[in-house]
C-alpha positions as CSV (number, residue, x, y, z in Angstrom):
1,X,30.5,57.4,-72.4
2,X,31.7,54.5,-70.6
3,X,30.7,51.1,-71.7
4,X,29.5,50.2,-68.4
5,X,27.6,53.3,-67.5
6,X,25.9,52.8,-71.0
7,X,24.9,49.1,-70.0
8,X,23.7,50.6,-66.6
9,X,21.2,53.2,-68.2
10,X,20.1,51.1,-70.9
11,X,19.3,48.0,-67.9
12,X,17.5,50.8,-66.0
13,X,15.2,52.3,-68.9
14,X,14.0,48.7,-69.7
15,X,13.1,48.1,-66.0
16,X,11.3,50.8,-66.1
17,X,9.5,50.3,-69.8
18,X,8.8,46.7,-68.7
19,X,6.5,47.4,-65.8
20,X,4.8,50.3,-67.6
21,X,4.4,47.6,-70.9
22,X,3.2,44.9,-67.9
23,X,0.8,47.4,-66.8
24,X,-0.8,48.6,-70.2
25,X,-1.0,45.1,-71.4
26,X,-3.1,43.8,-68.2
27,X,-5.3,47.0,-68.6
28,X,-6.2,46.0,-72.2
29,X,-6.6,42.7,-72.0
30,X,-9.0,42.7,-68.7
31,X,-10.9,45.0,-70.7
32,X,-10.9,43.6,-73.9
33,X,-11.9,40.4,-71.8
34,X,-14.7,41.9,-69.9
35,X,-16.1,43.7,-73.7
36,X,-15.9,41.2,-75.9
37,X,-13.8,43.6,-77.6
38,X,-11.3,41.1,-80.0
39,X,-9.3,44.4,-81.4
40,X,-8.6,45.5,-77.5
41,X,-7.7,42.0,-76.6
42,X,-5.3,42.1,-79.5
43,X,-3.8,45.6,-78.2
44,X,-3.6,43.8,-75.2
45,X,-1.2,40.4,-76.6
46,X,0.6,43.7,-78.7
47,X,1.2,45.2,-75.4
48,X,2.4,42.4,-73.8
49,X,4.6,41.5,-76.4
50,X,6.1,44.5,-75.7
51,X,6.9,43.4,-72.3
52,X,8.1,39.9,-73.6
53,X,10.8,41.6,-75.4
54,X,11.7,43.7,-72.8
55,X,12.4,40.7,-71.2
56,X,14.4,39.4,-74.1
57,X,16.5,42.6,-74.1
58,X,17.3,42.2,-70.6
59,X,18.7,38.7,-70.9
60,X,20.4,39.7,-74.1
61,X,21.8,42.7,-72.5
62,X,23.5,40.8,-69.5
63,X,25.0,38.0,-71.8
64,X,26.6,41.4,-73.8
65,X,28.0,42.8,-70.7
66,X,30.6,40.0,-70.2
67,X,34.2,41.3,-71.2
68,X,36.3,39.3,-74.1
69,X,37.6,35.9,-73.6
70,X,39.3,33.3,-75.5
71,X,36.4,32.5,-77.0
72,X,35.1,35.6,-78.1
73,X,37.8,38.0,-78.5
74,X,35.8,40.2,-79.6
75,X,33.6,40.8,-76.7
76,X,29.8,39.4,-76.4
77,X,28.2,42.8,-78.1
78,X,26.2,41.3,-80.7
79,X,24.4,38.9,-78.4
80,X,22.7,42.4,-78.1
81,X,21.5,42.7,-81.7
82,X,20.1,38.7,-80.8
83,X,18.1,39.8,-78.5
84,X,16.4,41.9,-81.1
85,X,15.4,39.4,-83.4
86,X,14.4,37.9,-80.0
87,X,11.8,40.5,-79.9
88,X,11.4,40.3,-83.5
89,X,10.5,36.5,-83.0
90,X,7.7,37.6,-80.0
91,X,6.0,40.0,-82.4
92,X,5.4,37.5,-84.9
93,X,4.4,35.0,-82.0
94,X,1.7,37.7,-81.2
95,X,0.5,37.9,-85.0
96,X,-0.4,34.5,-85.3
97,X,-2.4,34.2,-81.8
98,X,-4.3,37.8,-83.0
99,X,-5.3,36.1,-86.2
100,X,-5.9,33.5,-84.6
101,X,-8.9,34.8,-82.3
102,X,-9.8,37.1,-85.1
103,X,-10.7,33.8,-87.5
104,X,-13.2,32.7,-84.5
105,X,-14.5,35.9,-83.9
106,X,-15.5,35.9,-87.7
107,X,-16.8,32.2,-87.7
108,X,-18.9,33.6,-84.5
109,X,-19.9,37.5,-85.0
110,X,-20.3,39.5,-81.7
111,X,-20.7,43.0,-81.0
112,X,-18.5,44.5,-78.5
113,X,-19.8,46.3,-75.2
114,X,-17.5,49.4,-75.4
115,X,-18.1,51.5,-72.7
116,X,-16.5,55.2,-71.5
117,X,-14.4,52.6,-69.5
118,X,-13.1,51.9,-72.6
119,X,-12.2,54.6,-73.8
120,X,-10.5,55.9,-70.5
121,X,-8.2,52.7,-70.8
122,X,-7.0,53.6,-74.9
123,X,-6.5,57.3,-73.8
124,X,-4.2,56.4,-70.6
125,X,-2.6,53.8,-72.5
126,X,-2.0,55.6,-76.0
127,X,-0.5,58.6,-73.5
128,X,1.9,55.9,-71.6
129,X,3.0,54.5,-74.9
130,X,4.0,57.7,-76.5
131,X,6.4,58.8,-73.7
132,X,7.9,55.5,-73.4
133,X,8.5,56.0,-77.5
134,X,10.0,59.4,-76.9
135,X,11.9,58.1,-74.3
136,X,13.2,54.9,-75.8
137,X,14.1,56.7,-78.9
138,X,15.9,59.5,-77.7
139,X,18.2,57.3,-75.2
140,X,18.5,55.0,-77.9
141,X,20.2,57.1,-80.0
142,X,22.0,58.9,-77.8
143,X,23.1,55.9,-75.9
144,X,23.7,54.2,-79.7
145,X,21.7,50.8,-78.5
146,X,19.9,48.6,-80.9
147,X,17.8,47.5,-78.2
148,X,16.1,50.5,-77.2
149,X,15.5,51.8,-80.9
150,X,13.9,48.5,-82.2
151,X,12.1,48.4,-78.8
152,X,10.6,51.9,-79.7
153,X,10.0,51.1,-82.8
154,X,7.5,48.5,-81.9
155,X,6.2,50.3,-79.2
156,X,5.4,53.1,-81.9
157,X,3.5,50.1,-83.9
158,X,1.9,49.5,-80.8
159,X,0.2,53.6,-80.5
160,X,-0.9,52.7,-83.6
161,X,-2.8,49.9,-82.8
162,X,-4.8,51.5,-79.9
163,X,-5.3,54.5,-81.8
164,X,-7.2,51.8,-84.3
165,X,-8.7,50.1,-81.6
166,X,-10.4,53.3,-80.4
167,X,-11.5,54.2,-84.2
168,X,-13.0,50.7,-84.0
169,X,-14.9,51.6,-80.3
170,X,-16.5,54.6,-82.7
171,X,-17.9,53.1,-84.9
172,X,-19.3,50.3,-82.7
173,X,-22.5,51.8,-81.8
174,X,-23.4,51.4,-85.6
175,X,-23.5,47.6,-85.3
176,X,-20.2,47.7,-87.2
177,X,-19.1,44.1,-86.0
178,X,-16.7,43.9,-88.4
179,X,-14.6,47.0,-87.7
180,X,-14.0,44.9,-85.1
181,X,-12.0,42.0,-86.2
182,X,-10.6,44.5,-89.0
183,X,-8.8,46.3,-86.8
184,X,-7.6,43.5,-84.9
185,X,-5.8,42.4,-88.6
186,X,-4.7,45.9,-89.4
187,X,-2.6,45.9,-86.1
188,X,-1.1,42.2,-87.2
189,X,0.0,44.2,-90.4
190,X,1.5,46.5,-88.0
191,X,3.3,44.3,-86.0
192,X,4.5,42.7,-88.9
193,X,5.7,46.3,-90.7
194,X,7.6,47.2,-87.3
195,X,9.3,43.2,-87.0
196,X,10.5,43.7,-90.7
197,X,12.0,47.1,-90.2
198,X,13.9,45.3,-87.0
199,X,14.9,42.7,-88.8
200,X,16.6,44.6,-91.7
201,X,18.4,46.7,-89.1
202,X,19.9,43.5,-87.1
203,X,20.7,41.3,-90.2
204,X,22.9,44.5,-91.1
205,X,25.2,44.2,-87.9
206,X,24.7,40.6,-87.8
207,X,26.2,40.4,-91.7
208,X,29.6,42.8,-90.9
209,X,27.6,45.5,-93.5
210,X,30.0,48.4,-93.3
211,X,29.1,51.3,-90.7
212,X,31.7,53.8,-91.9
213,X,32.4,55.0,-95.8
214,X,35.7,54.4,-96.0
215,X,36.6,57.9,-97.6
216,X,36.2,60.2,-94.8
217,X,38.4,57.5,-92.7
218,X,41.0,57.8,-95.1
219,X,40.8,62.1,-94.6
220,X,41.0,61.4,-91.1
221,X,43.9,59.1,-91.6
222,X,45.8,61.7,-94.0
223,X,45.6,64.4,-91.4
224,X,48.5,62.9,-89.3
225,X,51.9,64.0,-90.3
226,X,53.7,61.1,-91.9
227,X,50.7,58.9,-93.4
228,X,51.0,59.3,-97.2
229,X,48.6,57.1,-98.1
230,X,45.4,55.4,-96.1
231,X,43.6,52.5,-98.2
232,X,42.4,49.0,-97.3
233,X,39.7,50.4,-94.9
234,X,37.1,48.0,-93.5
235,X,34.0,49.0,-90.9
236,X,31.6,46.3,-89.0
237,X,29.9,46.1,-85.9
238,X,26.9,47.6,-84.5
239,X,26.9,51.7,-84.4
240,X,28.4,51.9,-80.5
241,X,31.0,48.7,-81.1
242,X,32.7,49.4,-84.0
243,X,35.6,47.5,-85.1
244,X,38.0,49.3,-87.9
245,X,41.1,48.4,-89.6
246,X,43.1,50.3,-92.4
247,X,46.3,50.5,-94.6
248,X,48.5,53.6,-94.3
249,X,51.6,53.9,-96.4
250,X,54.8,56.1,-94.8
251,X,58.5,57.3,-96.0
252,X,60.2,54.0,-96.1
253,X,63.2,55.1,-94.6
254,X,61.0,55.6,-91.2
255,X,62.3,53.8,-88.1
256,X,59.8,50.9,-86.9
257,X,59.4,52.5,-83.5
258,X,58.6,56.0,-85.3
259,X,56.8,54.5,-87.7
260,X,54.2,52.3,-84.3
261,X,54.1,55.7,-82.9
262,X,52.7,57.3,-86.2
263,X,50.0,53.9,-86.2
264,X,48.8,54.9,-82.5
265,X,48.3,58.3,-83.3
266,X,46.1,57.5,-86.3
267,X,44.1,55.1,-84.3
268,X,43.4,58.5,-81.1
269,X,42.6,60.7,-84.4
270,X,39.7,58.1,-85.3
271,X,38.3,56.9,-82.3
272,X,38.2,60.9,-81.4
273,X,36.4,61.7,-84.8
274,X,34.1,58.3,-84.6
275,X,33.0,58.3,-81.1
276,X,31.8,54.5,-81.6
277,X,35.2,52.8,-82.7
278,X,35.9,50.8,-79.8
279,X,38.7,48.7,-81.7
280,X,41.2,49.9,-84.6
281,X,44.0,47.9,-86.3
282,X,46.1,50.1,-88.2
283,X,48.5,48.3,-90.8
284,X,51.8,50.4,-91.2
285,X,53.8,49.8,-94.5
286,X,56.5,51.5,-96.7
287,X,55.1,53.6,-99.8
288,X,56.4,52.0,-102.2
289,X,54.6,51.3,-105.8
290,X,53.9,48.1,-104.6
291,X,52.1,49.0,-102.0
292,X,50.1,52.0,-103.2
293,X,46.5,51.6,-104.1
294,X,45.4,50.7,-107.6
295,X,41.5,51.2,-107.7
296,X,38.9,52.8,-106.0
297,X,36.2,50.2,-105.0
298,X,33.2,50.8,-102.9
299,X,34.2,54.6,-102.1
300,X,37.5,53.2,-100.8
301,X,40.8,53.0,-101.9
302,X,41.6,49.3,-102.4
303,X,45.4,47.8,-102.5
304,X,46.4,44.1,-103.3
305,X,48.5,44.2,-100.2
């Protein structure tokens, strides 16, 4: 797909999530207001966190969109996966304001006044959640964006949460008051489990951690006629921007021109197999001993050259 398209729909479904996340949030919290119900409001700041990093995607998004410069030769693509742990940094923002009114709410017990109202407002909301995490995670993988998978992923967290809050309305009318403020710490927990799981994902673009095992690129590599040997092979980048490099070896006696045209069609035969290489440097030397690969390191084939 092209890149810009792919930008273009992935802008378009966090529109579109961001007024539905705007919507659910101001439902919950008016309630949650209006009830006295601390794990609703909680829901509520979950919810809106959820429209907070929508924002935060948005931003990051456009900054990604710019082409390479001087400056960033490589293109702007991982201000993407910073806008993650821009969400990630929101969800913890939320935890410590739940936890927050939770303390009080112990220091000064209340029972809340759940009524079918209530329970009307969990039920549309746990329904508007779950398509927006079908939808985010299906695009997301198919569009191969960080932002929309960590986004469902704490949007999941968040169905979690109301399906707790609504286990905490049942129980209510048993002068339960502190299923209450239980709740509202179980979904902090939550929260905390879904920015965790984000932040292991980011921190493995954001450290070059290697997307491809080297050995299938080297198959790949071997399939053109000429390459007798493919080592060296390196991988980074996030899934959808991936930037590769390799070693191969040919007959020493090959022309240079023969031997640039053998390079380019190495580099069609792996952006074809691995849709997300976007950028491929193939090194082009003579097989001689020298050269060849002395270990196997990592699952790759590893020469001192």
């Amino acid at each position: 797909m092209d890149g810009a398209v792919r930008l273009r729909r992935i802008i378009r479904i966090l529109w579109a999530i961001l007024g539905l996340n705007l919507l659910v949030a101001l439902a919950k919290l008016l309630y949650g207001q209006r009830s006295g119900a601390i794990a609703m409001s909680a829901d509520g700041v979950h919810s809106l966190i959820d429209g907070a990093s929508n924002v935060v995607a948005l931003i990051g998004l456009a900054v990604s969109r710019r082409p390479p410069d001087a400056n960033h030769p490589y293109g702007h693509r991982k201000y993407e996966t910073f806008a993650a742990l821009g969400i990630v940094a929101m969800m913890f923002l939320g935890c410590r304001e739940i936890l927050g009114e939770a303390l009080e709410r112990l220091h000064h017990p209340r029972m809340p006044d759940v009524s079918p109202l209530g329970y009307a407002v969990i039920g549309v909301t746990v329904a508007i959640n779950v398509a927006v995490v079908l939808v985010e995670r299906r695009e997301g993988r198919r569009l191969q964006s960080e932002i929309l998978i960590s986004d469902a992923a704490h949007t999941g967290s968040d169905v979690l949460a109301s399906v707790l809050v609504l286990m905490s309305f049942a129980v209510a009318p048993f002068g339960w008051a502190w299923a209450d403020v239980l709740v509202a710490a179980l979904i902090v927990v939550l929260i905390a489990i879904a920015g965790a799981r984000i932040v292991r994902g980011t921190l493995s673009t954001l450290s070059d951690e290697r997307r491809i095992d080297p050995e299938p690129i080297e198959r790949v590599a071997l399939e053109e006629p000429g390459v007798l040997e493919a080592h060296n092979v390196r991988s980074r980048g996030p899934d959808d921007d991936i930037h590769l490099d390799l070693h191969i070896l040919v007959a020493p006696h090959m022309a240079i021109a023969a031997a640039h045209a053998l390079g380019h069609r190495v580099e069609r035969r792996l952006r074809e197999r691995w849709p997300g290489v976007t950028d491929v440097v193939v090194h082009v030397e003579p097989a001689l001993e020298s050269e060849r690969a002395t270990a196997r390191e990592g699952g790759g084939l590893r020469a001192e050259g």
